[in-house]
Phi, psi and omega in degrees: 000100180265147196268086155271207220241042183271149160235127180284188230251032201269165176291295197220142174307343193294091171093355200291160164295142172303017168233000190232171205357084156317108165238143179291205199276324185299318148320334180283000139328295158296313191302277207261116199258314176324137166256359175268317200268339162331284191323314187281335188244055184198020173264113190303159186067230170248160200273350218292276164002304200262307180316304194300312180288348181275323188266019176053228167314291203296010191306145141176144176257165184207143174259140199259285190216152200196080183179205180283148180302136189283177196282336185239060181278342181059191168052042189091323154345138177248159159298167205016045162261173173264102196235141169238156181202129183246125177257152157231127168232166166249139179054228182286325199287115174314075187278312181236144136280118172215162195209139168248133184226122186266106175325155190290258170013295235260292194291330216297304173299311209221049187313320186295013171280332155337298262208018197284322141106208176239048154245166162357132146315284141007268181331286185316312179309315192286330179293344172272164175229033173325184162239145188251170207193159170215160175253161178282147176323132154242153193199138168229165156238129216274137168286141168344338193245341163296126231276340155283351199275312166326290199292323174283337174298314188257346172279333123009312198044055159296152126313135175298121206228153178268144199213160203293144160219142154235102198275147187189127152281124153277115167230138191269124152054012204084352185280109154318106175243163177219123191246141184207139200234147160253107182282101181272196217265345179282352205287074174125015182276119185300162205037006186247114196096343173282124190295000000 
């Protein structure tokens, strides 16, 4: 599955379902009128760097859960995949979420994705000597009721909201995994979380 430069066919990201309208980066132009918040979701590779120098002092990840996806994971979960699912906040304030979810197929071939623990996805990546492949970035924005968007909302302690997601295929040796981060609204906003 190559992340081209396809887009489905709904009009504007606004509410949309997690299966319908992916766009790559070269679009959020039109989308996304915030140039700050542009900025944070067009930031290449991975964020864990730049969330840590934006946020100083107040950086910190917390791994939520790191085991089989429970059954009401939504979003594609399968019975036996794997979801790691992670916060970085500054201070009190909630900047990102994000959850990796690894196919049965996926860990069974690559087990230390299992086994990432409480470093970095990022970290965990460099260290290995898989050979890694990425897909380009895709990114919509999910209405409030979608289940990472729930989720990200409520460890926030946000009002429930449509919220930025970004998406990316990994593959390990070929093997297929998928990480998708939730930008909340606080995310590089200066003083906020920082003690």
């Amino acid at each position: 599955m190559a992340a081209s430069d396809d887009i489905a066919t709904a009009a504007t990201p606004a509410a949309a379902p997690a299966a319908a309208l992916w766009l790559p980066g070269s679009a959020l132009n039109c989308y996304e009128g915030d140039a700050a918040l542009r900025s944070w979701l067009l930031t290449p590779g991975l964020l864990t760097q730049r969330i840590r120098e934006a946020a100083g002092a107040g950086y910190s990840m917390r791994v939520l859960h790191e085991g089989p996806a429970p059954a009401d994971a939504g979003d594609g979960a399968s019975t036996g995949d794997h979801l790691r699912e992670i916060e970085m906040r500054c201070g009190a304030a909630l900047w990102l979420y994000a959850r990796t979810r690894v196919p049965a197929a996926t860990l069974a071939a690559q087990p230390w994705l299992g086994r990432v623990g409480a470093r970095t996805l990022g970290e965990a990546l460099g260290e290995h000597h898989a050979v890694l492949e990425r897909d380009p970035f895709l990114y919509a924005m999910h209405a409030a009721d979608a289940p990472v968007v729930a989720r990200a909302c409520a460890l926030a302690d946000c009002a429930p909201r449509a919220l930025w997601v970004r998406r990316s295929v990994f593959r390990a040796d070929g093997s297929p995994f998928e990480l998708e981060e939730v930008f909340l609204p606080d995310i590089g906003r200066e003083g906020i979380g920082r003690p």
